[in-house]
C-alpha positions as a printed Julia matrix, in Angstrom:
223×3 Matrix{Float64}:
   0.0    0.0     0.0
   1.39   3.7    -0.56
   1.89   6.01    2.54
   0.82   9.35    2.83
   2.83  11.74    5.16
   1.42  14.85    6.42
   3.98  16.68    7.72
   3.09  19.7    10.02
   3.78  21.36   13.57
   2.14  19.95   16.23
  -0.47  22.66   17.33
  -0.72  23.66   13.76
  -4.42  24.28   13.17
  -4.24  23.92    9.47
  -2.69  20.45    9.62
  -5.4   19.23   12.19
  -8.57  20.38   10.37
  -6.98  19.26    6.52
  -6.38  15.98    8.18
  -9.94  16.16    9.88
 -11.1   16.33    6.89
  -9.24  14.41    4.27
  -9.37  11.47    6.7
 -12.46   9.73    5.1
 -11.72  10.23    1.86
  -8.13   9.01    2.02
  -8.04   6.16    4.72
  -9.55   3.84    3.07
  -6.37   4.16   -0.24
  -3.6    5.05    1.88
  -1.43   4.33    4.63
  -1.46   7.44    6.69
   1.33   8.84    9.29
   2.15  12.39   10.82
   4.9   13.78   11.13
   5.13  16.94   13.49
   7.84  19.1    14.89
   6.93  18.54   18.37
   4.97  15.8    20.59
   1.78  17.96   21.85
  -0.59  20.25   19.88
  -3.79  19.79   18.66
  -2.89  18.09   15.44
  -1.01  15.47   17.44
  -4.36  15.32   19.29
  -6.3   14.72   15.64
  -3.48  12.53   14.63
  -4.1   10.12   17.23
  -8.03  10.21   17.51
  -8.3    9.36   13.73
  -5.08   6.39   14.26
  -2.82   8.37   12.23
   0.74   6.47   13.03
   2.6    9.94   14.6
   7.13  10.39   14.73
   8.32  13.59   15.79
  10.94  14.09   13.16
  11.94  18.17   14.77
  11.89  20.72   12.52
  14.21  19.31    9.84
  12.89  16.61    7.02
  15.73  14.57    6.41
  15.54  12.48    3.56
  17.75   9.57    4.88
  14.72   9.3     7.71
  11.84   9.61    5.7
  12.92   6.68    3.55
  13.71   4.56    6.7
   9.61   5.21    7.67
   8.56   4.1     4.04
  10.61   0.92    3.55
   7.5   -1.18    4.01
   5.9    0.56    1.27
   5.11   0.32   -2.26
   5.3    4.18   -2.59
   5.48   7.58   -0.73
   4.2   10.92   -0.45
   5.03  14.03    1.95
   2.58  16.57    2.47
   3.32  19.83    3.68
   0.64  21.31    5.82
   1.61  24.99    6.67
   5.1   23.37    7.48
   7.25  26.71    8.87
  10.54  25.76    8.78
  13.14  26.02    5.72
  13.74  22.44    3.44
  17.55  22.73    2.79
  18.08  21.94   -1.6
  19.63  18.89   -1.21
  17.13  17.46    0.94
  14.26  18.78   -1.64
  16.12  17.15   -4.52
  17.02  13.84   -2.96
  12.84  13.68   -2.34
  12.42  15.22   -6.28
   8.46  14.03   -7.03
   7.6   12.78   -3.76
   6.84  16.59   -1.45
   3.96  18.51   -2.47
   2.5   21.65   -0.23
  -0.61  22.91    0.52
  -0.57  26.37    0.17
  -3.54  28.94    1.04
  -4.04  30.72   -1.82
  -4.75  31.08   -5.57
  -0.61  30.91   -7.04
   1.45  32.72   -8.58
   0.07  35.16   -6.61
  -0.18  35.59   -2.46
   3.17  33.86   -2.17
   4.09  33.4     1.88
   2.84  32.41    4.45
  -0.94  33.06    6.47
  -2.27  33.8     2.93
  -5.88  33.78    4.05
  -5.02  36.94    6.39
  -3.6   38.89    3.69
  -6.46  38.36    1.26
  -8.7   39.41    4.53
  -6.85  42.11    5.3
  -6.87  43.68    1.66
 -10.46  42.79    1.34
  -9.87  41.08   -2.02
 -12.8   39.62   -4.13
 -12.0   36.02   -4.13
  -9.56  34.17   -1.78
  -8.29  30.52   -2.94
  -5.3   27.25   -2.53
  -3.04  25.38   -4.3
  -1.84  22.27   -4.15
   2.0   22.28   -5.83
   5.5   20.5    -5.77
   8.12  21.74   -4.01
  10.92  23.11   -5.18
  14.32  25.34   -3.85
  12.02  28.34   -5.13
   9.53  29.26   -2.48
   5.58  28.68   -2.93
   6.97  28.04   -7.02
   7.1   24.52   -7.9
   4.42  22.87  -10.74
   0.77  23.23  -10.01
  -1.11  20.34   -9.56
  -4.95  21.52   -8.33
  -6.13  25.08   -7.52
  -9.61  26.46   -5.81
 -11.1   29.83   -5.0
 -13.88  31.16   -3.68
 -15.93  34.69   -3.38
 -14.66  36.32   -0.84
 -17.48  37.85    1.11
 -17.47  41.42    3.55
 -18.78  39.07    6.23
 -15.93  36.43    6.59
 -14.05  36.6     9.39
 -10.4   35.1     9.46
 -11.66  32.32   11.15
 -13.74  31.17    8.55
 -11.44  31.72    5.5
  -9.03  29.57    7.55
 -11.3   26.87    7.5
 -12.83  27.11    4.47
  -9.1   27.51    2.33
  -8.88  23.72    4.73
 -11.88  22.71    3.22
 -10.79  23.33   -0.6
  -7.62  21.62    0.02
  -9.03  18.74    1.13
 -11.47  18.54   -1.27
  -8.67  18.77   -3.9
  -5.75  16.46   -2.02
  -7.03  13.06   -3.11
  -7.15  14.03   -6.9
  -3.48  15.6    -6.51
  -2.17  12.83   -4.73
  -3.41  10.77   -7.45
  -1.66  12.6    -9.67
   1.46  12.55   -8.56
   1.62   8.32   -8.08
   1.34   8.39  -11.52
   3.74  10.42  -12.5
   2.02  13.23  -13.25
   4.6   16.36  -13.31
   1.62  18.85  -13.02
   1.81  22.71  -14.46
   4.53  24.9   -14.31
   3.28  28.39  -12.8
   2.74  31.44  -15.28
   3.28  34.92  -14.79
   4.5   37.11  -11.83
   3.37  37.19   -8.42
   3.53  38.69   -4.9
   5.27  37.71   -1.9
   3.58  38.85    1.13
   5.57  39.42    4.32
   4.32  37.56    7.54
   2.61  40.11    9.62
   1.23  39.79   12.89
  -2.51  39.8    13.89
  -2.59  43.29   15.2
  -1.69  44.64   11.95
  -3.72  42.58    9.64
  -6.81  44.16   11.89
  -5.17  47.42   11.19
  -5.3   47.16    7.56
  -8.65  45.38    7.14
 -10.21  48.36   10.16
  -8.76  51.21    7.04
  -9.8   49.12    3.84
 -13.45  49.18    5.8
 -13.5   52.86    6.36
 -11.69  54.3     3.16
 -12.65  51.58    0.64
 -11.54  54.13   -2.77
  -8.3   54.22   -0.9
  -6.95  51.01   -0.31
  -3.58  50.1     1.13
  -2.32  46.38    0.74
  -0.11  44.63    3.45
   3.31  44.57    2.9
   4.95  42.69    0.09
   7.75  41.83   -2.55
């Protein structure tokens, strides 16, 4: 049977509703483990309630131990959920076709990480995910499934968090699909933004004077 790795931080709440929620559909197919950064958090919690095998692995994948947890299998997968922490080149190449992200929004554009807030915060009309390879370029590697949504006035962050879960799990059992069979997916088109991790206080900031002065707009800070 092929193994599916979700690899995530341990009180990551991205990684414990996606694998909420693409438990069901994927269980069933696929061997499932988790690896996490640390051994508490409330995706460890999820992990455990839905008998998801759990390692804690730190903060560094290391391709020499991910292939000693998938000997027994036919084939592999490593799935990035909101995963933090830098993936050195060589580790990235020696797992070439076998790590794919999650990332919260529509690419080439919204680049970075916490997505969902910057969409929010710059009140944009539609806020979406995409499922992708990885590669030593951040949030740049092949496309393999995209999703967006209206973004509506009355959304709070909260509920684009959850929702942006929802579409990837909607879309991770067609993507994984993909890439067992060797599918190389899309390469990304055109130019996009990175956005610059922000904390809360600001993102409430921004969204408080895209409310009040909506024919002058500011975005949150990118590159």
């Amino acid at each position: 049977m092929n193994k599916v790795i979700f690899v995530g931080e341990g009180n990551s709440l991205k990684a414990q509703y996606i694998m909420e929620l693409a438990h069901q559909s994927l269980n069933s197919h696929y061997q499932l483990m988790f690896f996490s950064s640390c051994s508490e958090g409330c995706a460890v919690t999820a992990a455990k309630r839905l008998d998801i095998e759990h390692h804690v692995t730190g903060k560094a994948i290391c391709s020499t131990q991910v292939k000693s947890f998938t000997a027994d299998c036919d084939d592999y997968i490593l799935v990035l959920l909101g995963w933090p922490y830098i993936i050195k080149a060589r580790e990235i190449n020696a797992l070439d076709g076998k790590l794919i992200n999650c990332h919260g929004s529509y690419l080439p554009d919204y680049k970075g990480s916490r997505a969902y807030m910057h969409y929010w915060a710059n009140i944009e009309e539609y806020y979406g995910i995409t499922i992708h390879y990885v590669s030593e370029q951040v949030d740049a590697g092949n496309i393999l499934a995209q999703s967006k949504l209206k973004l509506f006035p009355e959304e709070t962050p909260k509920i684009l968090h959850y929702r942006m879960c929802e579409l990837i799990a909607h879309e991770l059992p067609k993507s994984l699909k993909m890439v067992f069979l060797g599918d190389k997916g899309k390469p990304q088109t055109g130019s996009g933004r990175y956005f610059l991790k922000q904390d809360r206080e600001f993102f409430h900031s921004i969204r408080e004077h895209n409310e009040k002065n909506p024919s002058d707009k500011v975005l949150t800070p990118y590159k």
